[in-house]
Each structure stands twice: as C-alpha cells, then as structure tokens.
C-alpha positions, 0 to 999 in steps of 0.5 A: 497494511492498514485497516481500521480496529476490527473486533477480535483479543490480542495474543501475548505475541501482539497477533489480533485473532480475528473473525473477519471475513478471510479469517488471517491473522492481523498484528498490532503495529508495535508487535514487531516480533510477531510481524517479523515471525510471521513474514518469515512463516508465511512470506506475507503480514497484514498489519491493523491500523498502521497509518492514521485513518484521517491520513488514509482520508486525506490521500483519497480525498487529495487525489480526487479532488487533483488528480482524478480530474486531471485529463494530462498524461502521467506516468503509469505503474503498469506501462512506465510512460506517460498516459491520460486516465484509463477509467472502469465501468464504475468510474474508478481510475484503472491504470495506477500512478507510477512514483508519486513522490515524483509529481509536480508538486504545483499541479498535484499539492495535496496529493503528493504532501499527503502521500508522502506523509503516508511513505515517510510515516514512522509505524510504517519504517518501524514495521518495515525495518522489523522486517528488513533488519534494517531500515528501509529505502523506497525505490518505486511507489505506485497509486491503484484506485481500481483494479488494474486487473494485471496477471498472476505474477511476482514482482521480483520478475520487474523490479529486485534489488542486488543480489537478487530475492532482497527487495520487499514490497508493501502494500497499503491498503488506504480503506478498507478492502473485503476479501470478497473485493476480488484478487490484487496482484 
C-alpha cells in the first residue's frame, strides 16, 4: 500500500490517474471515500504514499542489518514453524517471517520497533477502518524479502475470521515494486 509520489493529477474523489507501468489507479491516503468505493468495486486498492519513505527505510535496513544475518531458526509464514533462512539465487531471503511484532525483541530491536511502527501507524488505520467501517485488529503479520513463489490461492482457505468472508488482508509494499516484478500472491 505505499509508494512513493509518482506523476499523475488528482481527481475531485482523491483518485491519482496515473501512467505507470500497470495503468491502475492509485488514491491519496486522506480520500478514504474514493478508497473504500473502490475496494468495494474492485475487491482490492492501492494506496500512494501511505507510510513515510524514511520508515519504509528503516524497516529494510533493520532487517538487514538483524535479521538477515541471523543464521537461527524462526518462525516462517509459509510453514509456521521454526526454520533458518532459505536464500534465492539473488541473495534475497525466500522464506518470509510469520508475526514479527512476536520476535525477540533483544535479538532483533531495530527490526521489530520499527516494524511495529509501520502495523500501529495511524494513515494505515485510517485507511484500514475506512475500509472495515471499524477500526481494525491485526491477527498475523508476515515479512517477504523475496518472492516466496506460493500458488494461485486466496487467503480466506488459511486464515478468516468468524462468520467466514470478514477478514482483510493488506499488503505494504516498503519499495517500490514494478508490475513487470512478477505476481505476488
């Protein structure tokens, strides 16, 4: 959900048309209305700018500075238990943390403070409870560096809420990723 400023003119409803490289639509954080309208549309919205970029900065350098070193188990999204970094060919870890707001936070300072920065900040409950019509809980938090190359799948089959079909997942991209990047799901 963030991005930084790309070129583009601001509709009356808070939707930025853009010309990038996928051609769909971004909105400004504070047009909630055209968020939620859109959401409801389209079942998905990217939001520009959202998170600070110095933020999103701090994450990445956290986690490479703490995380990324690490040669510990911890515990994964894509399995739920405790394993040491799987790496690609390009160096990247591939097998994404599972809760960071649960690591040790004597181990991995930075990265958790930081991180938890990014699931408390208040654009992202601003949009998050424009789109939930109240505020919203986070249940599982998860941290990709690279591609985890899963299959074609909707989250709703791991993970929903009660009675089933009520849970929102948001994803926040902490750079800027091009469509051209490859599928994320």
């Amino acid at each position: 959900m963030r991005a930084r400023s790309t070129a583009g003119r601001l509709a009356a409803d808070g939707a930025v048309a853009v010309d990038g490289d996928d051609g769909e639509p971004r909105f400004a954080a504070g047009a909630t209305a055209a968020i939620r309208r859109h959401f409801d549309e389209q079942g998905y919205v990217a939001v520009r700018a959202l998170l600070p970029d110095a933020l999103c900065a701090r994450v990445r350098a956290a986690f490479a500075a703490e995380v990324k070193p690490y040669r510990g188990p911890l515990y994964r999204q894509t399995s739920a238990h405790a394993e040491r970094h799987r790496l690609t060919e390009g160096g990247h870890v591939r097998n994404p943390l599972l809760n960071l707001q649960s690591l040790d936070q004597r181990r991995f300072p930075r990265f958790r403070a930081a991180g938890l920065e990014v699931l408390t900040h208040r654009r992202l409950h601003a949009v998050a409870a424009a789109l939930l019509g109240a505020p919203a809980t986070v249940v599982q938090s998860m941290y990709f560096e690279g591609n985890s190359a899963t299959w074609a799948h909707q989250d709703v089959y791991y993970l929903d809420a009660a009675p089933p079909g009520r849970m929102t997942g948001l994803w926040i991209a902490l750079e800027d990723i091009a469509a051209g990047a490859g599928r994320f799901y």
